[in-house]
C-alpha positions, 0 to 999 in steps of 0.5 A: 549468511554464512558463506563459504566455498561450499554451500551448507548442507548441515543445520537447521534449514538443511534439516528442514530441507530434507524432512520435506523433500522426503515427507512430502505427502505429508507435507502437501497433505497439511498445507492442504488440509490447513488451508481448506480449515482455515479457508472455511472459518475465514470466510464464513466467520471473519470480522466485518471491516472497521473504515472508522479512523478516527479515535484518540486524544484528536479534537474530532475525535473528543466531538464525535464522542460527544455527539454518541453520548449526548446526541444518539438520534444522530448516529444513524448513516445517511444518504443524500439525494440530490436533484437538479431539473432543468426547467426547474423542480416545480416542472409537471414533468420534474416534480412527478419524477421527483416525488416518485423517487423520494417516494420509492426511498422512503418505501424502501425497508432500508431507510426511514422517513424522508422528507420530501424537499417540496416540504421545506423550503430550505433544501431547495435553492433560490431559482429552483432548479436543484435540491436536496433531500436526506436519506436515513438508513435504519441499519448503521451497519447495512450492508452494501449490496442493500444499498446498490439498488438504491443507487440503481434506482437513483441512476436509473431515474435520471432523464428528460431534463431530470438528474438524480445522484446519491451520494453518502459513505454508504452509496459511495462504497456500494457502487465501488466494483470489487478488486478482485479482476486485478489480482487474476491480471497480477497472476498472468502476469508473473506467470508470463516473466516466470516463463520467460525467466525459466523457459519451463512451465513447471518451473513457471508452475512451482512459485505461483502455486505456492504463493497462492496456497500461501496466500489464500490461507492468509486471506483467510487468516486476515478474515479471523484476526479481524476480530482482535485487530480491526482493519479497513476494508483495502487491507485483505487486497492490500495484503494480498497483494504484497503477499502474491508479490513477496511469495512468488519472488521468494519461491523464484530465489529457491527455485532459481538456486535449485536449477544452479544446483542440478546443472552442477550435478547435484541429486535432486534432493542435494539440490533442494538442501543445497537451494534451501541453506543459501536462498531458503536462508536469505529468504528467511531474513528478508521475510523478517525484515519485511515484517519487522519493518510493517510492525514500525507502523505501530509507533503511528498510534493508529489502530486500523493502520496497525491493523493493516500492518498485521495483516500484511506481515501475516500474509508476507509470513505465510508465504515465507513459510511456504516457500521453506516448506510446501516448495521443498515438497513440491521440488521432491515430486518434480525432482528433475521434471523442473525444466520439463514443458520447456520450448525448443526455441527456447533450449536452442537459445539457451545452448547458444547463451552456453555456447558463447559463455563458454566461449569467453563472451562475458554476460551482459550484467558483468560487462555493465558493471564493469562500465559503472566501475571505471567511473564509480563517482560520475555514476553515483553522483549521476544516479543519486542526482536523479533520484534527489530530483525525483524526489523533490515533489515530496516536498509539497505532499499533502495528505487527505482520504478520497471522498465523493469530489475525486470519485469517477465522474460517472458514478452517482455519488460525484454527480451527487457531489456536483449537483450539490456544489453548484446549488449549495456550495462546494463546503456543503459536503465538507461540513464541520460538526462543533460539540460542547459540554454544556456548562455555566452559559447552559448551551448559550453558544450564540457567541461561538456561532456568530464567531464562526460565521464571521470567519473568513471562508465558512459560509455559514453556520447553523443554530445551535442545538442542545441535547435532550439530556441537556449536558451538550451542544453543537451546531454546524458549520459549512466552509465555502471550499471543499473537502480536498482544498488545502483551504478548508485545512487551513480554516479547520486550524485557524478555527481552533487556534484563533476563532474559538478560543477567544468566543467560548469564553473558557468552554472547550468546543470541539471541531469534529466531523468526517472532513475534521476527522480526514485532518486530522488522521493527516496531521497525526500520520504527518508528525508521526512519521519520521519516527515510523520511519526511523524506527524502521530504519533502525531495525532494519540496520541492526537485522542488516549488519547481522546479515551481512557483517559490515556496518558500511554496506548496512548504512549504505543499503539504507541511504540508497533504500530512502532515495528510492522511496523518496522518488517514488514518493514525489512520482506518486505526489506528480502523478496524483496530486499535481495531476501529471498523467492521472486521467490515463492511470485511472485517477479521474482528477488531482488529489491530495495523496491518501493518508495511509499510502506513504504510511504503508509505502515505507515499510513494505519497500524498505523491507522489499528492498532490502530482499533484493540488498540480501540477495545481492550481497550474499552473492557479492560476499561469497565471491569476496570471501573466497577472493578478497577482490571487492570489484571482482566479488561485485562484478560476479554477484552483480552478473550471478544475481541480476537475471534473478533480481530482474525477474522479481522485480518484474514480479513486483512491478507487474502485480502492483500496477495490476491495482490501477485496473481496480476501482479503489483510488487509495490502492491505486495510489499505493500500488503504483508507488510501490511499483515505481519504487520496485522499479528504481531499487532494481535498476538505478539502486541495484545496476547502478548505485550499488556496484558505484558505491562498492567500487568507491569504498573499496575494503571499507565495504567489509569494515565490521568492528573485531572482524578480520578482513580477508586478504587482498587477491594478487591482482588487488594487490598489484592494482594498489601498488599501481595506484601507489606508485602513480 
């Protein structure tokens, strides 16, 4: 941004400024009525959810394409029932509980026969005392809600010696609650810091109305792009979420600059122009920012994270739109009724903040920086040694997708999981499907299914099976540890590297199935992320020196912003992976950490941060510009911009833990890595590091190549010659 003593009140934004302070019927009008229109054909015509992630040049991938082409009569979904009865199956009392459940699934219009496990002997164990049955669906798209009654059912059927659990992708997804009840709490909770921030319910009013219109129209909007770019079925509360948080924070910055305005003694309408060309400017920047930095996750190669990617930038755009557009509306019909509905308590606190400022009592945030400035080495070398340690934990990040084992332990399909580990093994819901071409041998893999058995931990492996076009086989093949355990990654490896290879005798078996598939979007998401990574950075550095003119202060915003989302990672990697605190933020046992969250942590909170970098800076550099004293510029940004920096990273924190209410563990994690890494950036990066590293460097902040710095202040000036003649 362009500073100067006096804030721009010509260009573009000025424009726009005042063409919706005076428009303002109009403008409301069109947000409304775009919003409703899109609203309308979002919700009632937007694209189902694709969850498939698998795809590309992967070895399950090329086995699941195979299975589609050769092996049709498979690609229906299934459900699996499973039954432990305490006397045994062959109980009067079990086997009439057993065999009506078996027959109301099978009577059910959803599923297609059943085979009963009385029938076969091979789903039922040596004791007799748990069994297994498959339940077909005759939809491979059914929805949920048809599903629920089925696991109702299940559940409900469970007693007297007898327990029932279904489990399936299916089963898993219908009785996962909605998201929804978090977002209400994630409102309220803004709505609260805003007040607390203005001390005006209008004032409080003015963001959250503009961030929800915003957002409910990219919901919507989100609903429609479907139908291009497919995306899982997380991503509209994903998105959601990060555009709630971003818009009420760009609204908070506005509003707060619009209120400065009025107390100097600006019109209205002045005041919105005046809010519009510093806060509208730096919340157009930080909007990019936050986009570009989303679309680095198209170097993933991953076409459901680049189309969680989209989604999120087009809410995060809307809600940039609206905070340029439909508030400058909304602050022309309140005008000077900005800090109307205040409390009287509140006014009378406000007076006596006045009164002792007045008096020379330096605000809270100034006098802090003063402290870290007297000792800038001992605060940076302290601040960056708890945030390297922090980060240590990510070290030993492992990634996978959530599944049955991780689930809350009372919903069916973890009792079903259990059930089926303890008769079964815990490899019984990890299976790994292998797929040929048939070739010379004519779908002879005796050798390649014998050298998988022999493999150290599978437990054991089915015949195999020729397609009926006779061009493929495959067979199965079950690890004796589960879906999560780092073991059954390593066996999936060894498998192609060693096992197969040397057994197929030329023939190229495919390793595939939904755990093969889980690996290897990891491995792909793990190799791929440095570049991701530096992509962002890049971007983010060059938008950032256009900023704010010095190279120095964009390195600088960059190495303080991966500390911050370095320890937010390893916080994320000690809560949910190695299990500290899970049980009481609602992750019911240790798990690896979900693929995609680390993926779509990067970019929203390097982009986050750097909003909270712009804000910051832009006062900092006003304040340099018009003194040449860099401690000084930085004590008076510092202290003009941390009440307003505090309250969005409120925002921020408070609206993404609201996601460890909801049910979805993935979201759980991705939100409370964000909130932890908001967190960070706005005390450790912001109060601490920042004026540390200023004060460090001194003029070399401003170093920028062909740019004149300007001129030392008298009292800087004086402190260098001090320093000189010491």
């Amino acid at each position: 941004m362009t500073a100067t003593d006096t804030p721009r009140t010509e260009g573009a934004l000025a424009g726009l400024a005042r063409f919706c302070y005076r428009r303002r019927r109009l403008v409301l009008l069109t947000w409304i009525v775009s919003v409703v229109a899109v609203a309308f054909f979002g919700f009632r015509f937007g694209a189902a959810p694709d969850n498939d992630f698998t795809g590309g040049e992967s070895g399950s991938a090329k086995a699941q394409a195979l299975i589609e082409k050769h092996f049709p009569e498979r690609q229906g979904d299934t459900l699996t029932l499973a039954i432990r009865a305490e006397k045994g199956i062959d109980d009067p009392a079990a086997r009439g509980k057993i065999e009506k459940v078996v027959a109301d699934l099978a009577d059910s219009p959803e599923t297609g026969p059943v085979v009963s496990p009385y029938q076969n002997a091979n789903l039922v164990t040596k004791d007799r005392h748990i069994a297994r049955t498959t339940i077909p669906l005759t939809d491979k798209n059914v929805d949920k809600a048809k599903v629920k009654p089925l696991v109702d059912a299940v559940r409900d059927a469970s007693g007297d010696g007898v327990t029932f659990g279904l489990g399936g992708n299916k089963a898993e997804k219908a009785e996962t609650p909605a998201q929804s009840p978090a977002d209400g709490v994630g409102v309220l909770a803004a709505a609260v810091i805003l007040f607390i921030a203005f001390g005006s319910l209008v004032a409080m009013g003015l963001p959250i109305v503009t961030a929800l219109l915003a957002i409910l129209g990219g919901v919507a909007l989100i609903k429609l792009l479907g139908h291009v770019v497919p995306s899982p079925d997380f991503t509209v509360f994903f998105a959601g979420m990060v555009g709630l948080g971003v818009g009420i924070d760009y609204a908070l910055f506005i509003v707060t600059r619009y209120k400065d305005a009025l107390q100097e003694g600006d019109e209205p309408e002045s005041a919105t122009v005046k809010a519009l060309a510093t806060a509208g400017h730096a919340v157009l920047f930080a909007g990019t920012t936050v986009v570009i930095a989303l679309l680095g996750l198209v170097v993933m190669q991953q076409r459901l994270m680049t189309g969680v990617a989209v989604a999120t930038s087009v809410a995060v755009l809307l809600t940039m739109i609206a905070a340029v557009t439909l508030l400058p509306a909304f602050l022309g019909f309140t005008g000077y009724r900005i800090n109307s509905l205040r409390l009287p308590r509140r006014a009378s606190r406000r007076r006596q903040a006045d009164d002792a400022q007045d008096a020379g009592r330096r605000p809270l945030a100034e006098r802090w920086a003063g402290v870290v400035q007297r000792k800038p080495l001992v605060a940076a070398v302290a601040a960056a040694g708890i945030l390297l340690v922090m980060s240590a934990p990510t070290l030993s990040m492992r990634l996978s997708q959530p599944d049955a084992s991780v689930q809350p332990h009372d919903r069916s399909s973890y009792i079903s999981y259990e059930i089926l580990s303890e008769g079964f093994g815990p490899g019984y819901s990890a299976p790994l499907i292998f797929a040929t071409e048939v070739g010379s041998r004519g779908g002879d893999l005796s050798d390649v299914v014998a050298a998988v058995s022999r493999t150290d931990g599978v437990a054991y492996a089915t015949p195999p099976q020729v397609s009926k076009d006779g061009q493929a086989a495959m067979f199965m093949a079950f690890p004796k540890t589960g879906y999560q355990d780092a073991a059954t990654t390593e066996l999936v490896h060894r498998l192609r590297n060693d096992v197969l290879p040397q057994a197929s005798a030329g023939e190229q078996v495919y390793v595939g199935g939904p755990n093969a598939g889980t690996i290897d979007f990891a491995d792909e998401a793990g190799s791929r992320l440095p570049l991701m990574i530096a992509v962002v950075i890049a971007l983010s550095l060059v938008l950032l020196v256009a900023m704010v003119r010095s190279i120095t202060i964009a390195l600088q915003a960059a190495v303080m912003n991966l500390l911050s989302i370095g320890a937010a990672y390893g916080v994320l990697v000690a809560i949910v992976q190695w299990g500290w605190f899970g049980p009481a933020l609602g992750f019911p046992t240790a798990m690896p950490v979900t693929t995609w969250v680390p993926m779509m942590m990067m970019p929203v909170l390097f982009g986050l941060s750097m909003d909270y970098e712009v804000f910051l800076i832009s006062r900092v550099r006003e304040e340099y510009e018009r003194t040449g004293d860099t401690r000084g510029a930085v004590t008076v940004g510092l202290a003009r911009t941390a009440k307003v920096i505090t309250a969005a990273a409120a925002i921020m924190v408070a609206v993404f833990t609201t996601s460890l209410l909801g049910p979805d563990l993935a979201v759980k994690q991705g939100g409370l890595g964000m909130a932890v890494a908001v967190l960070i950036d706005a005390t450790v990066i912001r109060m601490v590091l920042v004026p540390a590293v200023m004060e460090l460097c001194g003029k070399a902040n401003w170093w920028m190549p062909g740019r004149r710095a300007p001129k030392a202040s008298a009292a800087e000036s004086a402190e260098v010659g001090e320093e000189v003649r010491v």
